[in-house]
PDB file of N, CA, C and O in Angstrom, chain B, residues numbered from 101:
ATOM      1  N   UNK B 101      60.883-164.045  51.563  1.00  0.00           N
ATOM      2  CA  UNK B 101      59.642-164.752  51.370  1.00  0.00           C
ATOM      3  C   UNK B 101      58.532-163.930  52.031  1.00  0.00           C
ATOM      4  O   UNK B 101      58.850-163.412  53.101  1.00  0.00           O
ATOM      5  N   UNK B 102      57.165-163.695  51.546  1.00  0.00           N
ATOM      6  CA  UNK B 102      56.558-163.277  52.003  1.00  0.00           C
ATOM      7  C   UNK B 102      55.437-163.864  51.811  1.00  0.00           C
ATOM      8  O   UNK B 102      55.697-165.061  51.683  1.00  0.00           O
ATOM      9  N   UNK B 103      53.801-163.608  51.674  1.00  0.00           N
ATOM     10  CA  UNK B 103      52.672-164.337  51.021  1.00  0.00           C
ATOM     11  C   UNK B 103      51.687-163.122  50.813  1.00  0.00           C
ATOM     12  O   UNK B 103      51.783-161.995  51.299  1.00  0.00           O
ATOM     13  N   UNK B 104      50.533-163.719  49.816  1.00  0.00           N
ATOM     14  CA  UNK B 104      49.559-162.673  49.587  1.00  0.00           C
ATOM     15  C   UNK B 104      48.354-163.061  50.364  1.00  0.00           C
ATOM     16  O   UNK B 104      48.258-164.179  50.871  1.00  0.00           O
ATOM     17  N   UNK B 105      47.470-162.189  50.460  1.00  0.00           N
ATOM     18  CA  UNK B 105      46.327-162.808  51.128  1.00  0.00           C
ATOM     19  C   UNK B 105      44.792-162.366  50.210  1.00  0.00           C
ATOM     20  O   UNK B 105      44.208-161.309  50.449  1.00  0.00           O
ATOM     21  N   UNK B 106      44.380-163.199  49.332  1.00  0.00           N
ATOM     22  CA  UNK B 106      43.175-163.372  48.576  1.00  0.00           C
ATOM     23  C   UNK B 106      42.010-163.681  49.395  1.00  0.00           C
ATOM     24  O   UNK B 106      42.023-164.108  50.549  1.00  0.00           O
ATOM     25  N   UNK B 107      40.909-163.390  48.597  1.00  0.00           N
ATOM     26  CA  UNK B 107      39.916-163.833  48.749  1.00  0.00           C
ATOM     27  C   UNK B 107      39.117-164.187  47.062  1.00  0.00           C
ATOM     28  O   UNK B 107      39.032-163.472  46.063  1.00  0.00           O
ATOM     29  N   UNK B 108      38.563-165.790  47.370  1.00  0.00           N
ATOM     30  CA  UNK B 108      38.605-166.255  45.667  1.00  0.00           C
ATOM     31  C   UNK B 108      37.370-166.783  45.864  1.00  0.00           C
ATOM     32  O   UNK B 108      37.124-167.611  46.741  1.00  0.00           O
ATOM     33  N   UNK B 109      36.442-166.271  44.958  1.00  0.00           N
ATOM     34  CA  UNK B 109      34.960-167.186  45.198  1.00  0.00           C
ATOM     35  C   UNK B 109      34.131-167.331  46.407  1.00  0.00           C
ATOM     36  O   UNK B 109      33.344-168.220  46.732  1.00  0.00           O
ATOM     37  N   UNK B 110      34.613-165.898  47.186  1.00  0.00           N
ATOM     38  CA  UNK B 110      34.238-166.245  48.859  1.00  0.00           C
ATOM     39  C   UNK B 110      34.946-167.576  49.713  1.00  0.00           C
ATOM     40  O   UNK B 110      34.409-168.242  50.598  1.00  0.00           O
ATOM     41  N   UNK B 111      36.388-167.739  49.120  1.00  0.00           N
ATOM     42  CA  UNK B 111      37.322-168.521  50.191  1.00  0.00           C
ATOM     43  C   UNK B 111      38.252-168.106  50.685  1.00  0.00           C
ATOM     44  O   UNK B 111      38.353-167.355  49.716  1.00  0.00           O
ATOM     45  N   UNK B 112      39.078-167.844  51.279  1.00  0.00           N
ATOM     46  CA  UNK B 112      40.497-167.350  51.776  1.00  0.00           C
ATOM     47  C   UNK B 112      41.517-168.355  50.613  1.00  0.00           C
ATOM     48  O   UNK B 112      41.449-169.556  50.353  1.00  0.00           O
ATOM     49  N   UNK B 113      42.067-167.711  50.301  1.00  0.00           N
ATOM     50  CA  UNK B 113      43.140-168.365  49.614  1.00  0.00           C
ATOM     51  C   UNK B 113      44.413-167.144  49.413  1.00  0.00           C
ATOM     52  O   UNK B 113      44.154-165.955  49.230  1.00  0.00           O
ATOM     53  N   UNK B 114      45.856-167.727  49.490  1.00  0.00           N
ATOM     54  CA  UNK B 114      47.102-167.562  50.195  1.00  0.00           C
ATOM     55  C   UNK B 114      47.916-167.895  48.978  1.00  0.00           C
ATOM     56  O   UNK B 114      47.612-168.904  48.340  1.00  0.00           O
ATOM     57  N   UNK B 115      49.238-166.906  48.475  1.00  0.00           N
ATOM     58  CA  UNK B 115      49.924-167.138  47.698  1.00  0.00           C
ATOM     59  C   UNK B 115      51.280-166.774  47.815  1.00  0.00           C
ATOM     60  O   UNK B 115      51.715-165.667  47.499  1.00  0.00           O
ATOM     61  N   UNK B 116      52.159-167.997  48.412  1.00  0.00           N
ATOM     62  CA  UNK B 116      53.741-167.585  48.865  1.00  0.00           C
ATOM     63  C   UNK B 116      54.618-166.898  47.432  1.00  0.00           C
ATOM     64  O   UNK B 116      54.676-167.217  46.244  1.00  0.00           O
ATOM     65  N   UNK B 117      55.177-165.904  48.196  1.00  0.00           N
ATOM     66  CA  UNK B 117      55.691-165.506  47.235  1.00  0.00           C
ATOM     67  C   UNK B 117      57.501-165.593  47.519  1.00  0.00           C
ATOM     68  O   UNK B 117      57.684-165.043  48.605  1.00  0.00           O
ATOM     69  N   UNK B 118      58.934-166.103  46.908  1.00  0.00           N
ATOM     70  CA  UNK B 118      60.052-166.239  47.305  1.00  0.00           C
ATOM     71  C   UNK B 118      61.036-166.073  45.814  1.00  0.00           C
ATOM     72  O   UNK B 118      60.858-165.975  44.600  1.00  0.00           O
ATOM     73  N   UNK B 119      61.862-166.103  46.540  1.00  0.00           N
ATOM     74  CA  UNK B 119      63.061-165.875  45.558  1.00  0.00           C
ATOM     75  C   UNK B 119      64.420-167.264  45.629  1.00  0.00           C
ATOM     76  O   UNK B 119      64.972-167.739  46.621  1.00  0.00           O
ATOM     77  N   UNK B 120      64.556-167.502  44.557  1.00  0.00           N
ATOM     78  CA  UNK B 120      65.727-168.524  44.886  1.00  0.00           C
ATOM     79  C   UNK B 120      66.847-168.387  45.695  1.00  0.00           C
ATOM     80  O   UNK B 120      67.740-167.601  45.380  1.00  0.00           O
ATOM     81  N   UNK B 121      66.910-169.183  46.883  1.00  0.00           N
ATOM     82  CA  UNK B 121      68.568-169.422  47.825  1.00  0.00           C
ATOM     83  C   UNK B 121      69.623-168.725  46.775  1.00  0.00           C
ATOM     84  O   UNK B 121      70.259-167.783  47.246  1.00  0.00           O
ATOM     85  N   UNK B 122      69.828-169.005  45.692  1.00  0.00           N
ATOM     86  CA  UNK B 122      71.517-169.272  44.950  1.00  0.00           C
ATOM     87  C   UNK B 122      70.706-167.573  44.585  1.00  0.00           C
ATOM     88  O   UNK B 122      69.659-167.280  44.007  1.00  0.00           O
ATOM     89  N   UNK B 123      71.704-166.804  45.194  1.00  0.00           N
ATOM     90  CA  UNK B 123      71.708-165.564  44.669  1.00  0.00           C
ATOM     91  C   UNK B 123      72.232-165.173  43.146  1.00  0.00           C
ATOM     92  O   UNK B 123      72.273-163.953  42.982  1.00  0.00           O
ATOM     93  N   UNK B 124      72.527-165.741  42.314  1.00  0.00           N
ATOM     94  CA  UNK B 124      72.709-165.671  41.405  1.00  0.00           C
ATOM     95  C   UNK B 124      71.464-166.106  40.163  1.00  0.00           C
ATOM     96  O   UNK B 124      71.386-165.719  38.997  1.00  0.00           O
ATOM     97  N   UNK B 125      70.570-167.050  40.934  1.00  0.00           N
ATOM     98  CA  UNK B 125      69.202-166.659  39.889  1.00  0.00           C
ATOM     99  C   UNK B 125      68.332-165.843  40.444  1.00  0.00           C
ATOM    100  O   UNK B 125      67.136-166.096  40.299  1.00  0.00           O
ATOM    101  N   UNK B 126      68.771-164.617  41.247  1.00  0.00           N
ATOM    102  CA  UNK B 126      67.484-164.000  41.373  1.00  0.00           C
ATOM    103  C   UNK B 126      67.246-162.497  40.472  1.00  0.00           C
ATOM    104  O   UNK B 126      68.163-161.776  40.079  1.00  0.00           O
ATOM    105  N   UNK B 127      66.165-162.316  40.323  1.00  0.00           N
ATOM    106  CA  UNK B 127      66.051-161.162  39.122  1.00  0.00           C
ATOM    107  C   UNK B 127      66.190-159.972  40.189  1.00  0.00           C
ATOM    108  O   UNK B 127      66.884-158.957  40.127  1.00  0.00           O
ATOM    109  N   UNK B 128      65.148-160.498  41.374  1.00  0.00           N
ATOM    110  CA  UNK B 128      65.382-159.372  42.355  1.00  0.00           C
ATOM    111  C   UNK B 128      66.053-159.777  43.655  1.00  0.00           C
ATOM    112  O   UNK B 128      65.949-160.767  44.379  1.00  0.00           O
ATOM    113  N   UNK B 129      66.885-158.502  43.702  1.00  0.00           N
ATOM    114  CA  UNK B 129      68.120-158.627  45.010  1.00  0.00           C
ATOM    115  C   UNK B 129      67.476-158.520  46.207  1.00  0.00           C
ATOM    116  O   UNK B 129      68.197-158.463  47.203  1.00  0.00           O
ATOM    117  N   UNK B 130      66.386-158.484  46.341  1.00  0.00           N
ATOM    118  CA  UNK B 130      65.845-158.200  47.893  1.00  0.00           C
ATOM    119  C   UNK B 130      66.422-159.760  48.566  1.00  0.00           C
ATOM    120  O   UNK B 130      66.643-160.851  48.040  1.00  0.00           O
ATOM    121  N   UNK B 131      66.542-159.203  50.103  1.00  0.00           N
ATOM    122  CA  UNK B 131      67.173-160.736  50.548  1.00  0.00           C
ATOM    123  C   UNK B 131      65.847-160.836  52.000  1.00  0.00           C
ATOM    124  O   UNK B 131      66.011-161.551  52.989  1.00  0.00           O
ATOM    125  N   UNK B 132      64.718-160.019  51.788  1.00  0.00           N
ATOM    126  CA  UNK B 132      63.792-160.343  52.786  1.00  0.00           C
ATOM    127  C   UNK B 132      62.838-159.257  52.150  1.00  0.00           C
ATOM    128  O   UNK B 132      63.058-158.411  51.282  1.00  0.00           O
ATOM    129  N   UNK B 133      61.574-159.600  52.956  1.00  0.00           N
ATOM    130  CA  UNK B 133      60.014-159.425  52.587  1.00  0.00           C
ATOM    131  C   UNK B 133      60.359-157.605  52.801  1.00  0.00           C
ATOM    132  O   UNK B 133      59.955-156.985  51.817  1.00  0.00           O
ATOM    133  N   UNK B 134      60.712-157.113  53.386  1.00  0.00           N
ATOM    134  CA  UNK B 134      60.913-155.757  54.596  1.00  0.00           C
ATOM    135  C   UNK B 134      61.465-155.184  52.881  1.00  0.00           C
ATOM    136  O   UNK B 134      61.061-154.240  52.201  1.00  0.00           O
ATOM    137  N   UNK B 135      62.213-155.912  52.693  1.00  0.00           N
ATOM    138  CA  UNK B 135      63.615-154.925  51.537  1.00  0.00           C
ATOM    139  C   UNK B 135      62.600-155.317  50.346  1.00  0.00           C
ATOM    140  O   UNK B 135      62.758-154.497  49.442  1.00  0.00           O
ATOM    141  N   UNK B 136      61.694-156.196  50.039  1.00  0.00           N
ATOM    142  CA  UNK B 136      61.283-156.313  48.994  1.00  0.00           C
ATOM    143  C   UNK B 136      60.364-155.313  48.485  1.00  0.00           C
ATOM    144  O   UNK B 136      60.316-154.799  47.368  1.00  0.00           O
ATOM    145  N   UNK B 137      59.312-155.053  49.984  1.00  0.00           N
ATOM    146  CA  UNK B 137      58.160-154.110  50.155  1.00  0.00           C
ATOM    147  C   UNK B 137      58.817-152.239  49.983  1.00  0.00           C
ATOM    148  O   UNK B 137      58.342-151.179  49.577  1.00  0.00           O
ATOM    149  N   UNK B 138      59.816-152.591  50.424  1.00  0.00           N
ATOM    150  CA  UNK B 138      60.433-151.283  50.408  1.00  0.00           C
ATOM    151  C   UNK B 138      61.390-150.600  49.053  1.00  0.00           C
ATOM    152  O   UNK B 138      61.492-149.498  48.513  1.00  0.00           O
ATOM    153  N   UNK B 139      61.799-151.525  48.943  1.00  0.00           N
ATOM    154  CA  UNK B 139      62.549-151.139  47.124  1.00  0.00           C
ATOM    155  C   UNK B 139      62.273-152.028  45.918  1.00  0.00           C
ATOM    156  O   UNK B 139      62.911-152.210  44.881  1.00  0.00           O
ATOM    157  N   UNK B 140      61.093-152.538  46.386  1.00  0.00           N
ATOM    158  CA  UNK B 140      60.635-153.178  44.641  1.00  0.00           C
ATOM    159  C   UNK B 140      58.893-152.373  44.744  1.00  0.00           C
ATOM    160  O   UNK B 140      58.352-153.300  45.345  1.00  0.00           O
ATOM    161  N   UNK B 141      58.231-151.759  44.635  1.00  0.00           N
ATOM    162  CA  UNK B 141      57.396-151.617  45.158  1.00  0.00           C
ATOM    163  C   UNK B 141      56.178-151.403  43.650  1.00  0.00           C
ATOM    164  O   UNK B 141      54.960-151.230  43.702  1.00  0.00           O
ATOM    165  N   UNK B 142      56.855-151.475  42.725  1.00  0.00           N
ATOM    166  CA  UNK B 142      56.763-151.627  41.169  1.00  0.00           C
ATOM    167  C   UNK B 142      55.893-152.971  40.713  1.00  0.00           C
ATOM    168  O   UNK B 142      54.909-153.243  40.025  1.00  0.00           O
ATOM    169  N   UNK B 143      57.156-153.815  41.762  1.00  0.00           N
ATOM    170  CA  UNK B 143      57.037-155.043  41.347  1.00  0.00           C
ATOM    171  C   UNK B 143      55.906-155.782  42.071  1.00  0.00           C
ATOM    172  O   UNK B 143      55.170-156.662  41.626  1.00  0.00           O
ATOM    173  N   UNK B 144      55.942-155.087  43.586  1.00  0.00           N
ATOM    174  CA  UNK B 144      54.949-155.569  44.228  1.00  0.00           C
ATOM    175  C   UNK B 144      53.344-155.186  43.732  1.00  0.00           C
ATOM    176  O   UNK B 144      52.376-155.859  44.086  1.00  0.00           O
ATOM    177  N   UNK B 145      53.248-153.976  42.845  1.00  0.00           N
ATOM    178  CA  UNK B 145      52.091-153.986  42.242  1.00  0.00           C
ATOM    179  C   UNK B 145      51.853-154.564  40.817  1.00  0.00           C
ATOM    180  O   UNK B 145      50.922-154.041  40.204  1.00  0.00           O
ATOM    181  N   UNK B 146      52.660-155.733  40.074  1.00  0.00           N
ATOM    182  CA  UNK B 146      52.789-156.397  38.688  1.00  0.00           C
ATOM    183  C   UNK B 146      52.216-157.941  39.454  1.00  0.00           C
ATOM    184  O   UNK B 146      51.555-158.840  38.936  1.00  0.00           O
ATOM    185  N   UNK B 147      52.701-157.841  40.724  1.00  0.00           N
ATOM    186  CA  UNK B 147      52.456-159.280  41.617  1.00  0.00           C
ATOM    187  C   UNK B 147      50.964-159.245  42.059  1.00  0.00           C
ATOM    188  O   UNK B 147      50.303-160.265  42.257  1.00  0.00           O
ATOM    189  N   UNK B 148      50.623-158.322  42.157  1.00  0.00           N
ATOM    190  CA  UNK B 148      48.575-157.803  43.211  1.00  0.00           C
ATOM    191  C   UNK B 148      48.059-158.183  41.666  1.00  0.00           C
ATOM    192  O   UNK B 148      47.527-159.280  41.495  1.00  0.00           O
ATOM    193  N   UNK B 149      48.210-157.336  40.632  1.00  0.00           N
ATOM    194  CA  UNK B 149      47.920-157.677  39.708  1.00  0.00           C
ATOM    195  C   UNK B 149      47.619-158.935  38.543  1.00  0.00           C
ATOM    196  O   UNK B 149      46.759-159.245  37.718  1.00  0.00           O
ATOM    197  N   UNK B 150      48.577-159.294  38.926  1.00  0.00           N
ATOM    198  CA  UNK B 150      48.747-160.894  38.249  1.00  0.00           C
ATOM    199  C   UNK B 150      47.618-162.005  39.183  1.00  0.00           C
ATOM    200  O   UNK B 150      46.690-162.729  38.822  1.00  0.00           O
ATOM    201  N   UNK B 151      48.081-161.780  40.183  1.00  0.00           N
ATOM    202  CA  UNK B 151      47.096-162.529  40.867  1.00  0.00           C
ATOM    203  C   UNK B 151      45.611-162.138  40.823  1.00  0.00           C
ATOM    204  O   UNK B 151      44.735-162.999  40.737  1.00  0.00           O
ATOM    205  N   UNK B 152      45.383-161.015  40.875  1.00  0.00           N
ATOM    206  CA  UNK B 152      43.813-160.219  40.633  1.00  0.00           C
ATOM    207  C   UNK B 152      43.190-160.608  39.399  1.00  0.00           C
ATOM    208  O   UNK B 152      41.975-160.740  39.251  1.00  0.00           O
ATOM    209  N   UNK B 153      44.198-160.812  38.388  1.00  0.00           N
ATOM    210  CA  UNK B 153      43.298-161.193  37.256  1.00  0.00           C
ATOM    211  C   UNK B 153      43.986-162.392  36.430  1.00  0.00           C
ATOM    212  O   UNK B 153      44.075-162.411  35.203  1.00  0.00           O
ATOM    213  N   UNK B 154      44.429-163.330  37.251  1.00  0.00           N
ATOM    214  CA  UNK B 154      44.747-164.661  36.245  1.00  0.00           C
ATOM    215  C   UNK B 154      43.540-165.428  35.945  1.00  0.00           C
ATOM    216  O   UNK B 154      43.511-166.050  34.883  1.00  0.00           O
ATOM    217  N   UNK B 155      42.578-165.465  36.709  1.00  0.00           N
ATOM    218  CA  UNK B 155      41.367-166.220  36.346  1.00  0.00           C
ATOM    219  C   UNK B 155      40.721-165.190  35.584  1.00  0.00           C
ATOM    220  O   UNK B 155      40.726-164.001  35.903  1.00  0.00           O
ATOM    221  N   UNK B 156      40.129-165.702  34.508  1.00  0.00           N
ATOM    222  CA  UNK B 156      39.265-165.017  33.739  1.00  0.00           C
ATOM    223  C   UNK B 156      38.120-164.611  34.752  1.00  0.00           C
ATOM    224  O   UNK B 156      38.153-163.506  35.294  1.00  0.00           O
ATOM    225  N   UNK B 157      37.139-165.487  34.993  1.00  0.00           N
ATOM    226  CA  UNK B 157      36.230-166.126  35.229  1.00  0.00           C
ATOM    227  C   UNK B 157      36.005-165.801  37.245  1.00  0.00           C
ATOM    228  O   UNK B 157      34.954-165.491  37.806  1.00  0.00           O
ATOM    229  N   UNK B 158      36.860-165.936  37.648  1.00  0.00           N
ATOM    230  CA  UNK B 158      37.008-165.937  38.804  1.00  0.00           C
ATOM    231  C   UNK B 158      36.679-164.569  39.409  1.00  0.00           C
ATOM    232  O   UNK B 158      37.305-163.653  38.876  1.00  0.00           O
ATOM    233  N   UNK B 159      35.814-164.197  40.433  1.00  0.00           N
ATOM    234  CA  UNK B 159      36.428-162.780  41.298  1.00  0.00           C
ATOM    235  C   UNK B 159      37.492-162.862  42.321  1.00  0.00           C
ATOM    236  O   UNK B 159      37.346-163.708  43.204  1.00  0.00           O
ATOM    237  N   UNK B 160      38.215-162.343  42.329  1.00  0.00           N
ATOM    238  CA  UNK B 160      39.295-162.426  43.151  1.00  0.00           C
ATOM    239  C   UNK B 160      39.710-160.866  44.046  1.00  0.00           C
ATOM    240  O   UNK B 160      40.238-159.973  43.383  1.00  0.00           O
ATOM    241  N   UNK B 161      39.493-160.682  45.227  1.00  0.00           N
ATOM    242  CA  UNK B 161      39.732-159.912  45.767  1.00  0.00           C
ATOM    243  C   UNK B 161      40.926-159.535  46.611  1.00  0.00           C
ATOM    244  O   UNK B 161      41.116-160.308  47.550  1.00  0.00           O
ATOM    245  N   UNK B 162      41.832-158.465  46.493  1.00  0.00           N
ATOM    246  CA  UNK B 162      43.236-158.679  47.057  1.00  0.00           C
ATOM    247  C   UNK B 162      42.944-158.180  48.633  1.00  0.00           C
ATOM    248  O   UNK B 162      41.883-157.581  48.807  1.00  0.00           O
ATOM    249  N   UNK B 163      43.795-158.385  49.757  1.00  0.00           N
ATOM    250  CA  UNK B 163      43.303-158.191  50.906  1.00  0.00           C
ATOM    251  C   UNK B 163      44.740-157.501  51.390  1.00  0.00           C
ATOM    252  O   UNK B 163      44.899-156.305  51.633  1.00  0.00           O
ATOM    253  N   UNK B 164      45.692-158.491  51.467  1.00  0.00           N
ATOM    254  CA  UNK B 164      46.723-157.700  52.260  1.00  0.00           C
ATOM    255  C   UNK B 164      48.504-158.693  51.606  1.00  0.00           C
ATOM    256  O   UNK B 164      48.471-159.812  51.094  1.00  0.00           O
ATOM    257  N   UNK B 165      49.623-157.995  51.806  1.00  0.00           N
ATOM    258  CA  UNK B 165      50.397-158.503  51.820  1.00  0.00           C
ATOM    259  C   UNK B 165      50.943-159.010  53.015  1.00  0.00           C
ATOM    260  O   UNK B 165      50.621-158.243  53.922  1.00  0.00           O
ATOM    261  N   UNK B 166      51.661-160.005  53.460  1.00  0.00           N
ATOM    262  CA  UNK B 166      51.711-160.655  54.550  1.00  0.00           C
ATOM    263  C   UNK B 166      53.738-160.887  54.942  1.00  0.00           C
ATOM    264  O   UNK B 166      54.679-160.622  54.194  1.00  0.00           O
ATOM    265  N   UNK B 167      53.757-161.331  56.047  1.00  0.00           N
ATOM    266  CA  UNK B 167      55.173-161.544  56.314  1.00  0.00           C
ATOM    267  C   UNK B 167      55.600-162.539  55.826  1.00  0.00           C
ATOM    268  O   UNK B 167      54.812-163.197  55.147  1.00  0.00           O
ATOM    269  N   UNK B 168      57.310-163.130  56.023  1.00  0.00           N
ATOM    270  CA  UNK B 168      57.475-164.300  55.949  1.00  0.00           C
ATOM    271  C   UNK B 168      57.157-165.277  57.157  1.00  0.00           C
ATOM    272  O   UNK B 168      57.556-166.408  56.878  1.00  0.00           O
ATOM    273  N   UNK B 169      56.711-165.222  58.105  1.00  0.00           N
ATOM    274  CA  UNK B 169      56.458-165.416  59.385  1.00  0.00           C
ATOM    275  C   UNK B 169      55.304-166.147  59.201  1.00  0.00           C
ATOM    276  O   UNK B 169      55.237-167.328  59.544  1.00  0.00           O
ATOM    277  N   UNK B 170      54.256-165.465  58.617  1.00  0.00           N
ATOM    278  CA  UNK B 170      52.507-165.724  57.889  1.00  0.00           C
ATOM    279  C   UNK B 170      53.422-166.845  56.591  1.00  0.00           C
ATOM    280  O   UNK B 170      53.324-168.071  56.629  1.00  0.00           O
ATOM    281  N   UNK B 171      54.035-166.294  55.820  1.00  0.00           N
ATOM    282  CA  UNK B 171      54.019-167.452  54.870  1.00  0.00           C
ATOM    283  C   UNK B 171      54.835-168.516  55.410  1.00  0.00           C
ATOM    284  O   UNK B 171      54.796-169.379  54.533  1.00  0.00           O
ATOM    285  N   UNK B 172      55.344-168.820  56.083  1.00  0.00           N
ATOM    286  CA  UNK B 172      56.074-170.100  56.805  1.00  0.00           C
ATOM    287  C   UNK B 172      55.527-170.900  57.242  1.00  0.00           C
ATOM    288  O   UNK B 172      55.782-172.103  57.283  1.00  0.00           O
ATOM    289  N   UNK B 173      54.362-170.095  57.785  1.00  0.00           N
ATOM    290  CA  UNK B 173      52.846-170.815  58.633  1.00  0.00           C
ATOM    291  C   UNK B 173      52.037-171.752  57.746  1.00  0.00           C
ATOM    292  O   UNK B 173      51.827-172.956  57.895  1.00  0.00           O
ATOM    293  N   UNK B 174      51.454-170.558  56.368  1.00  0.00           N
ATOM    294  CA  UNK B 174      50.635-171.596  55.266  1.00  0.00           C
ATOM    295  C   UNK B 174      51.548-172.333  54.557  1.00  0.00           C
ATOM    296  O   UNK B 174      51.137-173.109  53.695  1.00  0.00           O
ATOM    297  N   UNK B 175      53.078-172.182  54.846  1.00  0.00           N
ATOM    298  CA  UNK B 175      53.054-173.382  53.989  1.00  0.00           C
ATOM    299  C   UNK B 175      53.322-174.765  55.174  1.00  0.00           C
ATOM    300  O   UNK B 175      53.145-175.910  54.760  1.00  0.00           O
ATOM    301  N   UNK B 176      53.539-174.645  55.911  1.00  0.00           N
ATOM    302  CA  UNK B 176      53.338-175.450  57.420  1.00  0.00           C
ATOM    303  C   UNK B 176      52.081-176.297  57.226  1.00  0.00           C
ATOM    304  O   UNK B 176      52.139-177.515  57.059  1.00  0.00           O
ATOM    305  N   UNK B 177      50.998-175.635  57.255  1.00  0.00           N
ATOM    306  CA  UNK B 177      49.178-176.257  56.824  1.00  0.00           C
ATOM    307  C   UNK B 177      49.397-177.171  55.833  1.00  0.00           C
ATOM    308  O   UNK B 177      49.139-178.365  55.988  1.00  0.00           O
ATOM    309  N   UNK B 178      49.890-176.677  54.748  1.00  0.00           N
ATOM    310  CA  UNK B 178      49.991-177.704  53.880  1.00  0.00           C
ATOM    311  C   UNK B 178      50.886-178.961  54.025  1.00  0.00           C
ATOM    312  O   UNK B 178      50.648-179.919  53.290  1.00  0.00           O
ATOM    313  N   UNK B 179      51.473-178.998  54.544  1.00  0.00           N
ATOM    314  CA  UNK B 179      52.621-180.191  55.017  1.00  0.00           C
ATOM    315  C   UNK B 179      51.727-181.066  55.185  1.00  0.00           C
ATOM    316  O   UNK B 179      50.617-181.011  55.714  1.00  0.00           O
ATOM    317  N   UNK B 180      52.753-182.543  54.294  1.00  0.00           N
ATOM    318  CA  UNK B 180      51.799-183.559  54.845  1.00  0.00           C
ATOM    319  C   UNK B 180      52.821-184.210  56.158  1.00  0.00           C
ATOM    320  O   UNK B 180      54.044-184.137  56.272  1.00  0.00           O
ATOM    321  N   UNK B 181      51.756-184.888  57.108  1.00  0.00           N
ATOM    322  CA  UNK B 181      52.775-185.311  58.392  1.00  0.00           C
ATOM    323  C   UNK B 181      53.432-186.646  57.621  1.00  0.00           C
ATOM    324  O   UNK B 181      53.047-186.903  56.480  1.00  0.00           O
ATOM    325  N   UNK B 182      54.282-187.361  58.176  1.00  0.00           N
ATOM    326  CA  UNK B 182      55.005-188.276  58.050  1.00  0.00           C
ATOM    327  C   UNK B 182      54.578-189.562  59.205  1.00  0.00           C
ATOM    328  O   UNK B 182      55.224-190.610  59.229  1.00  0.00           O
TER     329      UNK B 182
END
């Protein structure tokens, strides 16, 4: 798991990126952010990309790729409490 780090319309905005537990649906074998950055690195630029231009309309600026550590966090923020 790792996350991206955008900037959209002049906001910070954050996009986790993961692979399914059951190793058997994953397309890619990386089993952490480290192995993903390091032997998919193809893929990691089809991913900057996709995100850079899914909004038509939108500017979207790419900033940085992030850990799973950082993405554990935003998705933490989003939690609703109980």
């Amino acid at each position: 798991m790792g996350s991206l780090a955008f900037e959209d319309a002049g906001e910070k905005d954050s996009k986790i990126i993961a692979v399914p537990i059951e190793e058997h649906l994953r397309t890619i074998k990386a089993k952490s952010y480290r192995r993903f950055k390091e032997e998919y690195v193809k893929a990691k630029l089809i991913v900057e990309l996709w995100f850079l231009n899914y909004k038509e309309r939108s500017i979207v600026e790419f900033n940085s790729w992030r850990d799973k550590e950082t993405a554990k966090t935003e998705i933490e923020k989003w939690q609703i409490s109980k």
